[in-house]
C-alpha positions as CSV (number, residue, x, y, z in Angstrom):
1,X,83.3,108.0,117.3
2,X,84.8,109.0,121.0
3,X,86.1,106.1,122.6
4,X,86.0,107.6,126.7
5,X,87.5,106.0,128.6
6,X,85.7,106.5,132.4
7,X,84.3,109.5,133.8
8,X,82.1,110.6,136.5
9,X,79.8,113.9,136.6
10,X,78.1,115.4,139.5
11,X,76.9,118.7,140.5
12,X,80.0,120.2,142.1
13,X,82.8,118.4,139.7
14,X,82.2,118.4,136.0
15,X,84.0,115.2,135.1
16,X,86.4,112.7,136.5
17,X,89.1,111.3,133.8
18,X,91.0,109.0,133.7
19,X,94.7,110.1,132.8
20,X,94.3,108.4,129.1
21,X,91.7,110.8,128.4
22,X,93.1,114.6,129.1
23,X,95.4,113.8,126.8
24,X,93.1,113.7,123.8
25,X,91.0,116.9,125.5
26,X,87.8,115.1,125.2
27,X,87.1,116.0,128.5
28,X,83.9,117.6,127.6
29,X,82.0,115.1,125.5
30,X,79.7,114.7,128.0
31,X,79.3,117.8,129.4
32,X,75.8,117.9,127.7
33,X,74.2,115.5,130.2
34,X,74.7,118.5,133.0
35,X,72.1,120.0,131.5
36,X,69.5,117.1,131.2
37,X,69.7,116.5,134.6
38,X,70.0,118.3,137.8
39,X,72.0,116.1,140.2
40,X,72.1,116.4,144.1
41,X,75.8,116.1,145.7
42,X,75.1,112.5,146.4
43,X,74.4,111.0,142.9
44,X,77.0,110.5,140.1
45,X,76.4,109.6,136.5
46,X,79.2,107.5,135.4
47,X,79.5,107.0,131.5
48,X,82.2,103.8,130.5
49,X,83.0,103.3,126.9
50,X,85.1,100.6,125.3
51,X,87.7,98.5,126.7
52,X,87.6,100.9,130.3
53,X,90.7,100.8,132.6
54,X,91.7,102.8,135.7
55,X,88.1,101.8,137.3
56,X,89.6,102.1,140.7
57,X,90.6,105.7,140.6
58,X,87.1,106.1,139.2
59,X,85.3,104.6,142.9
60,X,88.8,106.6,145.2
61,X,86.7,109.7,143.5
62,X,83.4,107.9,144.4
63,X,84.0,107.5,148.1
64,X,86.0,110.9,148.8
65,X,82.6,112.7,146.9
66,X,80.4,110.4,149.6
67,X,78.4,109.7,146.3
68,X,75.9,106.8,147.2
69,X,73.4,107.3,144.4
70,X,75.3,106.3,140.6
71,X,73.5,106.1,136.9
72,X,75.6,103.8,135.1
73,X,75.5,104.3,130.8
74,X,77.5,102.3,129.1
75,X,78.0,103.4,125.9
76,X,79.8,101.8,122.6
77,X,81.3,99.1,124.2
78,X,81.3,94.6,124.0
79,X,79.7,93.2,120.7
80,X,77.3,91.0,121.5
81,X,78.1,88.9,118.1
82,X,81.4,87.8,119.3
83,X,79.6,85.4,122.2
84,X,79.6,85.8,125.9
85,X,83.3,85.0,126.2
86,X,83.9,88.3,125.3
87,X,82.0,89.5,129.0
88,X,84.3,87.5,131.1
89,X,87.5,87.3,128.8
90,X,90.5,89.3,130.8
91,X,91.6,92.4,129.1
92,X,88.9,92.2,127.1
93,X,85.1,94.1,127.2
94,X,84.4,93.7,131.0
95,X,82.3,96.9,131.3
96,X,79.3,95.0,133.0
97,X,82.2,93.4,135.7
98,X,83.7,96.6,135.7
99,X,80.3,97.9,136.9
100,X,79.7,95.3,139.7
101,X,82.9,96.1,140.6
102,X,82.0,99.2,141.5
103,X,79.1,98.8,143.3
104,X,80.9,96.5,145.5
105,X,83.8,98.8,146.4
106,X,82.2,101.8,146.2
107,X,79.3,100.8,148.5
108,X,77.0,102.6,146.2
109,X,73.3,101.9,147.6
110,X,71.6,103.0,145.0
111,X,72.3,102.2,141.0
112,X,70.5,102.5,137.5
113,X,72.4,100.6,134.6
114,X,71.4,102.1,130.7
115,X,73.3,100.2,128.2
116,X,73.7,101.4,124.0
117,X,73.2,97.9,122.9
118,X,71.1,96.1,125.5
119,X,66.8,96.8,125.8
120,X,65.3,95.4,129.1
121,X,68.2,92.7,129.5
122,X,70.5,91.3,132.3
123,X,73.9,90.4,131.9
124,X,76.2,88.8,135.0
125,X,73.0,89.2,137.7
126,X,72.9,93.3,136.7
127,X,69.7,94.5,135.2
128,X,70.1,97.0,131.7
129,X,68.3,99.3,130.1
130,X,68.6,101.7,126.9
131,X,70.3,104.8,127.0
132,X,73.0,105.6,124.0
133,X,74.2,108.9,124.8
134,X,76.6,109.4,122.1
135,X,73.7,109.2,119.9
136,X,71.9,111.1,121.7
137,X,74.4,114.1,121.7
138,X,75.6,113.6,118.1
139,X,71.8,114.2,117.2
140,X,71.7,117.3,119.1
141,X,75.4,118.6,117.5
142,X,74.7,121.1,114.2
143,X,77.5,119.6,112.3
144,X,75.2,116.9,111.1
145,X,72.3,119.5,109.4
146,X,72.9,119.7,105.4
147,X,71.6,121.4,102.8
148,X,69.4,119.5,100.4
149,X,70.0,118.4,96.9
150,X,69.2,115.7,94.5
151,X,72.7,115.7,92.6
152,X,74.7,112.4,93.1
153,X,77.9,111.1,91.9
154,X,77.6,107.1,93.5
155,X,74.4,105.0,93.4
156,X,75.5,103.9,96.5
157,X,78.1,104.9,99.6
158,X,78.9,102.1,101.6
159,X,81.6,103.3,104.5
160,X,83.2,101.5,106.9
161,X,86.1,101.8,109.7
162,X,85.7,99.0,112.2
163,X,85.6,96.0,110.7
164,X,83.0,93.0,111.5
165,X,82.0,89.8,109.2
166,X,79.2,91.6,107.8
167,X,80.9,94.9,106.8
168,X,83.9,93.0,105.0
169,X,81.1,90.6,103.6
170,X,79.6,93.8,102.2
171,X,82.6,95.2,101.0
172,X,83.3,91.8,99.2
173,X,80.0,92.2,97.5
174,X,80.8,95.8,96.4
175,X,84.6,96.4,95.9
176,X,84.6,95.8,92.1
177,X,81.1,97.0,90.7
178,X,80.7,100.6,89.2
179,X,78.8,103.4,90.7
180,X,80.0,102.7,94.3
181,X,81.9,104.6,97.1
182,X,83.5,102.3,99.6
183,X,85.5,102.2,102.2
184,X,86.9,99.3,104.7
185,X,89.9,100.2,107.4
186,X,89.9,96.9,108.9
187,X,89.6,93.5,107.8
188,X,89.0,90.1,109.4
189,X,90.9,87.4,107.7
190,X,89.9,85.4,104.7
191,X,89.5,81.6,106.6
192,X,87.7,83.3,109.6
193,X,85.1,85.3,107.5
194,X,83.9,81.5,105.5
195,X,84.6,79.8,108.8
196,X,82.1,82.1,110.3
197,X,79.0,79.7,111.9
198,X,76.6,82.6,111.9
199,X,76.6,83.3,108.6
200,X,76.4,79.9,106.6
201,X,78.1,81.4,102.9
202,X,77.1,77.9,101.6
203,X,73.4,79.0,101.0
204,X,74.2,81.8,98.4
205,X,73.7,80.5,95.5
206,X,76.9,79.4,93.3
207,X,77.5,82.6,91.1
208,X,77.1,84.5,94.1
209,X,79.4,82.6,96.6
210,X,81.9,82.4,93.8
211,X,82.1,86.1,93.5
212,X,82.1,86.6,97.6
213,X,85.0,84.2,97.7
214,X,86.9,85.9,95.2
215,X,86.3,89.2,96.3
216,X,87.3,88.1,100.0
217,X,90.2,87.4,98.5
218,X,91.0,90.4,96.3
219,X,90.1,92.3,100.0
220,X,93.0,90.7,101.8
221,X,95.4,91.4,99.0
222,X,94.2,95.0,99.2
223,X,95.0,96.2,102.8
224,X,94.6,99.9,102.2
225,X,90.7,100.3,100.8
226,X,89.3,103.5,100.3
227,X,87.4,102.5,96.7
228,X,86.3,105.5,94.5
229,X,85.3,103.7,91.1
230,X,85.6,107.3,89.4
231,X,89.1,107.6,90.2
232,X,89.8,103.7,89.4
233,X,92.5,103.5,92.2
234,X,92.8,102.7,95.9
235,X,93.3,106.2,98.2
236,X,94.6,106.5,101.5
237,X,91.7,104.9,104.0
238,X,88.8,106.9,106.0
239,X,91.0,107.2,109.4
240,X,88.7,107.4,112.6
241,X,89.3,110.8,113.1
242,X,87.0,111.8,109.7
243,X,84.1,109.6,110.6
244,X,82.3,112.0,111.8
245,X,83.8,114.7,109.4
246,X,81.8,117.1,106.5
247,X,83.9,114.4,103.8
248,X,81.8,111.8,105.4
249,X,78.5,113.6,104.6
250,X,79.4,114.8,101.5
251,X,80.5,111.3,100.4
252,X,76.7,110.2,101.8
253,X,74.8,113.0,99.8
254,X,76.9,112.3,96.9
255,X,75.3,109.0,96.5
256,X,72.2,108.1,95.7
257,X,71.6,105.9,98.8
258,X,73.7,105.1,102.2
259,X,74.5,101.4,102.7
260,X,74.4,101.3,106.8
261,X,76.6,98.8,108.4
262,X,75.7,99.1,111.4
263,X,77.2,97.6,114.6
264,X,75.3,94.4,115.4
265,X,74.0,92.4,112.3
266,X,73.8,88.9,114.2
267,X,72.7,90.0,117.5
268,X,68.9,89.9,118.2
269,X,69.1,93.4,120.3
270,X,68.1,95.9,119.1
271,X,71.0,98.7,117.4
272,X,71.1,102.0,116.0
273,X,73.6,104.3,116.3
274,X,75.2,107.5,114.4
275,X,75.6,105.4,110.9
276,X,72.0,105.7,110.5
277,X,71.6,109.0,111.5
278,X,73.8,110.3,108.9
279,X,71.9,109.5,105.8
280,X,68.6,110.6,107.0
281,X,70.5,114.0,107.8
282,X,71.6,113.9,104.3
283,X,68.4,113.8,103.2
284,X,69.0,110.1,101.7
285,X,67.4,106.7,101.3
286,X,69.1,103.8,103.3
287,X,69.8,99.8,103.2
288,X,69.7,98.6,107.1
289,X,72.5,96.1,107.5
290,X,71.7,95.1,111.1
291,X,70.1,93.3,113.2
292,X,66.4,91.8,112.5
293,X,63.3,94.4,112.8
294,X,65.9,97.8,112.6
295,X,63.8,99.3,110.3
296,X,60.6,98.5,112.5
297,X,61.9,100.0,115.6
298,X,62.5,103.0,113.3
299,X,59.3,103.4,112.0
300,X,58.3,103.1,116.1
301,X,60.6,106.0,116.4
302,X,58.1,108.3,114.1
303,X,60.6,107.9,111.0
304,X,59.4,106.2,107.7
305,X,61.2,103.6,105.4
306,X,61.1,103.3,101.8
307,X,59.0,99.9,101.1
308,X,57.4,102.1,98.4
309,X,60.0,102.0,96.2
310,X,61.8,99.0,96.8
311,X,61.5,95.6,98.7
312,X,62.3,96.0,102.8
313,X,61.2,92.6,103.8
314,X,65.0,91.5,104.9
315,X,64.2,93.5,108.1
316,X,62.1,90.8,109.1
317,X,64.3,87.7,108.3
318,X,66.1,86.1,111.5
319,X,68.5,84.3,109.4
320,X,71.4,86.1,108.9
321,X,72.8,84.5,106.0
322,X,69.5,84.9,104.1
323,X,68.8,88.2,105.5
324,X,72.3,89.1,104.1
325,X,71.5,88.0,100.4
326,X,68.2,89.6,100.4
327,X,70.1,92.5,101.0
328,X,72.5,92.0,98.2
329,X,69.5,91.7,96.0
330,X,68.5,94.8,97.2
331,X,71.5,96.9,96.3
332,X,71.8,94.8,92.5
333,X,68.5,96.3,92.0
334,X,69.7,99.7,92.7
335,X,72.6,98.9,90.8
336,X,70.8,98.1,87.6
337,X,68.8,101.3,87.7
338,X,69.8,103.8,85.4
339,X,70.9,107.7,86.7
340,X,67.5,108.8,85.5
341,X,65.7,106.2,87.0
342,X,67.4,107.1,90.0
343,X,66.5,110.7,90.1
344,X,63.2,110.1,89.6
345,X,63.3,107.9,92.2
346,X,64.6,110.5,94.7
347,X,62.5,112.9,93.5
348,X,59.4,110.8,94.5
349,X,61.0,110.1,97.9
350,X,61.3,113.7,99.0
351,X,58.1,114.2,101.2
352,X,59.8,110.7,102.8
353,X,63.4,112.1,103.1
354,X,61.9,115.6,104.6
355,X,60.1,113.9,107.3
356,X,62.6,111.9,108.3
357,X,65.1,114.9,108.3
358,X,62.6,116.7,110.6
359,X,62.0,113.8,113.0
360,X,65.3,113.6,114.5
361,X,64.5,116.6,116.6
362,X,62.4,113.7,118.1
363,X,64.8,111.0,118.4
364,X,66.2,112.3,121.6
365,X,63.3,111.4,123.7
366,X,63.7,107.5,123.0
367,X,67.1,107.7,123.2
368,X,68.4,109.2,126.5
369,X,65.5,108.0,129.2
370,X,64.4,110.7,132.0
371,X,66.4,109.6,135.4
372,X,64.0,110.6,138.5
């Protein structure tokens, strides 16, 4: 994932930067929305990603360009599962302040806000919509197109860099059964994972729980996790910079099915980025670990699921903790299939996986909306 920090595009100047950025020469991640929109010399799109700083060279460049018109995305940035305090916290995720700060100083009269992880909401008086462009442009870049083949090493792949309470729960469910590729970079300590209020582990029934807690445990005594059961030894981790590398999607089609952990589990917006992009260009079944209805909006998006080979009805549970142990029942029933079980399996899914492949040529349109 690329982490801008801000940067503004209009028709004369290709992007502002902030200093952080040339540094890293990503200076041209966005250059793709040039060509999806043809801007007059008054309007600006501004994209702000993560934690953004510098906003104030960002509106000097706004007012010496006499921009008055600005489209707003804001892309990757506050998790909404953390609570509110996160919006207002200083030094923290203050991209929607950040925004109204802008607007303010800039004098900008005219403003549309599209937000990756926010449908039809309002946060701090400023009203949101949809747009993910990282997404939208990672579904557009070649790298992710693979060749198809039923081979697999793992039953499943399960890989994670950022760390959240349901990732390391996951991994704690995972990290010592057979036939498994995992990774975790990050991990979220012991006592705040159990003392989590959104996830209640005390309704998991007693063999489970005691395996979760012990695992949690084994976790925290592991820092460095990059599981490969084959090899029966801890590896150097999956560093940021390979997330997005031909590893990564040979680890995916290696497997049998993709675990997706994706960013939000206990949000009720709506999420879907990259991570579940990659198995369906792999040509692979996935598990949703997100928030409620995922696999609904996806099917609204043209793709199909795989409720004919196994049961999807977590999608539709609201509570997270049981939502999260149907989905461990889910993978335990993968689990306990044999290899040849499992090839059949995929060979029955292959109309499935080739439509899916095919429709992401039509993901775009729901992803990056038209600006008029």
């Amino acid at each position: 994932m690329i982490y801008p920090n801000i940067q503004v595009i209009t028709s004369k100047d290709n992007v502002y930067f902030a200093d952080f950025l040339k540094s890293f020469q990503r200076t041209d991640n966005y250059e793709f929305l040039k060509s999806y929109y043809n801007l007059d010399n008054n309007t600006a799109i501004i994209v702000l990603s993560q934690i953004s700083l510098k906003y104030k060279d960002a509106i000097k460049f706004i007012k010496k360009k006499n921009i008055s018109n600005v489209y707003f995305f804001i892309d990757d940035c506050f998790r909404h599962n953390l609570g509110n305090s996160f919006i207002n916290t200083e030094n923290k995720y203050q991209e929607i302040n950040i925004v109204k700060a802008i607007i303010k100083k800039a004098k900008i009269k005219y403003y549309r806000i599209f937000h990756c992880e926010m449908v039809d909401s309002q946060v701090n008086g400023l009203n949101l919509e949809y747009g993910d462009l990282f997404l939208t442009n990672y579904v557009k870049c070649n790298k992710i197109l693979q060749n198809k083949h039923f081979d697999f090493k793992y039953k499943v792949s399960c890989l994670n860099n950022r760390c959240d309470i349901h990732r390391q729960l996951i991994s704690a469910f995972l990290c010592k059964k057979e036939d498994v590729f995992l990774t975790l970079n990050e991990q979220i300590s012991r006592i705040d994972v159990l003392q989590n209020l959104l996830i209640d582990l005390k309704k998991l029934n007693q063999n489970l729980k005691t395996d979760i807690f012990g695992n949690l445990l084994y976790l925290n005594n592991n820092k460095k996790q990059f599981l490969d059961p084959k090899n029966k030894k801890s590896k150097s981790i999956l560093s940021p910079n390979r997330q997005h590398s031909q590893f990564v999607f040979n680890i995916i089609q290696d497997s049998f099915a993709n675990i997706v952990t994706e960013t939000n589990f206990t949000s009720n917006n709506f999420f879907i980025t990259e991570k579940t992009i990659k198995p369906i260009a792999c040509f692979r079944p996935f598990i949703i670990v997100g928030v409620p209805g995922t696999l609904r909006q996806l099917k609204e998006f043209g793709f199909k699921t795989f409720c004919d080979w196994w049961n999807e009805s977590y999608d539709e549970e609201t509570d997270h903790t049981i939502r999260l142990k149907k989905i461990f029942a889910l993978i335990e029933y993968i689990l306990s299939k044999s290899n040849t079980e499992l090839y059949q399996m995929l060979y029955e899914m292959s109309e499935v996986l080739d439509y899916n492949y095919n429709n992401l040529k039509n993901l775009e349109e729901f992803l990056l909306p038209a600006i008029k």
